[in-house]
C-alpha positions in Angstrom: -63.4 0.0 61.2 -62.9 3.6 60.4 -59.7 4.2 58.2 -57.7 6.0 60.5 -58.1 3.3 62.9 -57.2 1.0 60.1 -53.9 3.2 59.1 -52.7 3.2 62.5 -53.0 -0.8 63.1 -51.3 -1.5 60.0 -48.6 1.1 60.3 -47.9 -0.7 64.2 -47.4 -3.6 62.6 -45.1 -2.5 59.8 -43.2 -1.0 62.5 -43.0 -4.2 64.7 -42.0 -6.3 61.3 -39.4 -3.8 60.7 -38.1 -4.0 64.1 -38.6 -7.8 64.2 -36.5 -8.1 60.8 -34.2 -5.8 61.9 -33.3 -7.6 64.8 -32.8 -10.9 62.8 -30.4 -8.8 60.3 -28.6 -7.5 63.5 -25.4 -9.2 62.9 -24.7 -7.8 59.5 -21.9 -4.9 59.8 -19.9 -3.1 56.6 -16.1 -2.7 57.3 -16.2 0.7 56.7 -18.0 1.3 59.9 -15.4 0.9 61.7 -13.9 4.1 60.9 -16.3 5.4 62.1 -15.9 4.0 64.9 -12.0 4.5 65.4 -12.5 7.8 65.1 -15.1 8.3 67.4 -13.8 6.8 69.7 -10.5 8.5 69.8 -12.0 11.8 69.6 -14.5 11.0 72.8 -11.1 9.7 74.5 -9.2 12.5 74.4 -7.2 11.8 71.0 -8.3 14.2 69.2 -9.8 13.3 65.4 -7.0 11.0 64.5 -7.0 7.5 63.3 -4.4 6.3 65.5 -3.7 7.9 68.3 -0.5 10.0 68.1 -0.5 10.3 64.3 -1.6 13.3 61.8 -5.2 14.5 61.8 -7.0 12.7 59.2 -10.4 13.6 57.4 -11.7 9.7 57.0 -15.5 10.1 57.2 -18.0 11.4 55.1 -20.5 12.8 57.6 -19.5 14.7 60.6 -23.1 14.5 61.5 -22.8 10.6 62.0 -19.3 11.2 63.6 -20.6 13.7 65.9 -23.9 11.2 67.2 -21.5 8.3 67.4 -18.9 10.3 69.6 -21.3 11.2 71.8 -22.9 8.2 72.2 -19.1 7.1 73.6 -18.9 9.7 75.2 -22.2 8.8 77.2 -20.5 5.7 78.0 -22.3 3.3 75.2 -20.7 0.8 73.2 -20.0 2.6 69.9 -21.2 -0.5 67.6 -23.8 -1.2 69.7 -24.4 2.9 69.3 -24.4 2.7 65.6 -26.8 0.1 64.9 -29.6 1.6 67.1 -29.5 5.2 65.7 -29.7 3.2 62.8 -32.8 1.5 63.1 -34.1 4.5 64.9 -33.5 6.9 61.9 -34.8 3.8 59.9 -38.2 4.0 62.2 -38.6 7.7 61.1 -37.8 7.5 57.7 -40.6 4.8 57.5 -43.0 7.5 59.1 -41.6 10.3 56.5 -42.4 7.6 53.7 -46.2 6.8 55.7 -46.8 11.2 55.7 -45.4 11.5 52.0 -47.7 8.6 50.7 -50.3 10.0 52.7 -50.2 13.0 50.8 -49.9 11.5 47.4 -53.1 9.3 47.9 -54.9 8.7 51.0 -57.0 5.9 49.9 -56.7 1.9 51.4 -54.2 0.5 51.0 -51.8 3.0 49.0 -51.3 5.2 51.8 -49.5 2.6 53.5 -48.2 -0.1 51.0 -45.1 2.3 50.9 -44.0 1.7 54.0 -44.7 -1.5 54.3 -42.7 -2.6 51.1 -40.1 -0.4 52.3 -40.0 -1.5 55.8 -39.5 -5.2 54.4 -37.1 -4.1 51.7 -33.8 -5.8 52.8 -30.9 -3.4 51.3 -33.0 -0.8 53.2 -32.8 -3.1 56.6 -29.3 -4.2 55.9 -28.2 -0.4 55.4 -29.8 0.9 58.2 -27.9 -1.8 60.6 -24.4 -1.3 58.3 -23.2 1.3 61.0 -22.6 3.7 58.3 -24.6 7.1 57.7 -27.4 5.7 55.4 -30.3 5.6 57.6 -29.5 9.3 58.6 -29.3 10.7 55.4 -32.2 8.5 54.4 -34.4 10.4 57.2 -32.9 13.6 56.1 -33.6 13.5 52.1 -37.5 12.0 53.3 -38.0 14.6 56.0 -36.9 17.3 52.8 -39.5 15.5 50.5 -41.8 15.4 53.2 -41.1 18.9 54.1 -41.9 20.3 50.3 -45.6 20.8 48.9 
């Protein structure tokens, strides 16, 4: 089988584990999240960017970025959790790709260039993180897109 071939099939099914695992992890949430979520949802309602609704404006996330996807996903109509955890695997699926394209360019022999993403794809604070709700798997793609991106 020519190695292309090869790279592809084993890169499917790091991607199907990785979804498969992800969906067995679905359940796990961090607390802070739902910051997040209060405050997207009050600003996609109307409420402005407020914790509660009729009290002082309040800076209480870390990314605007995140804030701004997760509003808009309410805004869309989608449940905001629900919201969270798939941009979450979704910027998880691409980071894996950025990890497959860096690896790729480090060594391109069987099986380095995709033992990377495999271990990551199965590493669990990396599944957990990307499910938590919070910003990790965004700024994950972002800071592998940049090394990616570079050479």
């Amino acid at each position: 089988m020519h190695k292309n071939k090869i790279c592809i099939a084993v890169l499917s099914v790091t991607l199907v584990l990785y979804l498969g695992l992800s969906l067995i992890m679905y359940s796990f949430m961090e607390e802070d999240a739902y910051i997040y979520f209060r405050q997207a949802e009050n600003i996609a309602h109307g409420h402005g960017y407020v914790f509660n609704q009729g009290a002082e404006h309040v800076e209480a996330c870390s990314s605007i970025t995140w804030l701004a996807l997760l509003t808009a996903s309410v805004k869309l109509g989608f449940d905001v959790i629900t919201s969270a955890k798939l941009l979450g695997i979704f910027f998880g699926t691409l980071s894996l790709f950025m990890v497959f394209k860096i690896s790729g360019r480090l060594n391109d022999t069987l099986p380095w260039v995709v033992l990377p993403c495999f271990l990551t794809a199965v590493h669990v604070p990396f599944l957990l993180w990307n499910l938590a709700g919070l910003e990790t798997a965004l700024y994950t793609f972002f800071i592998a897109s940049s090394i990616k991106s570079v050479g």
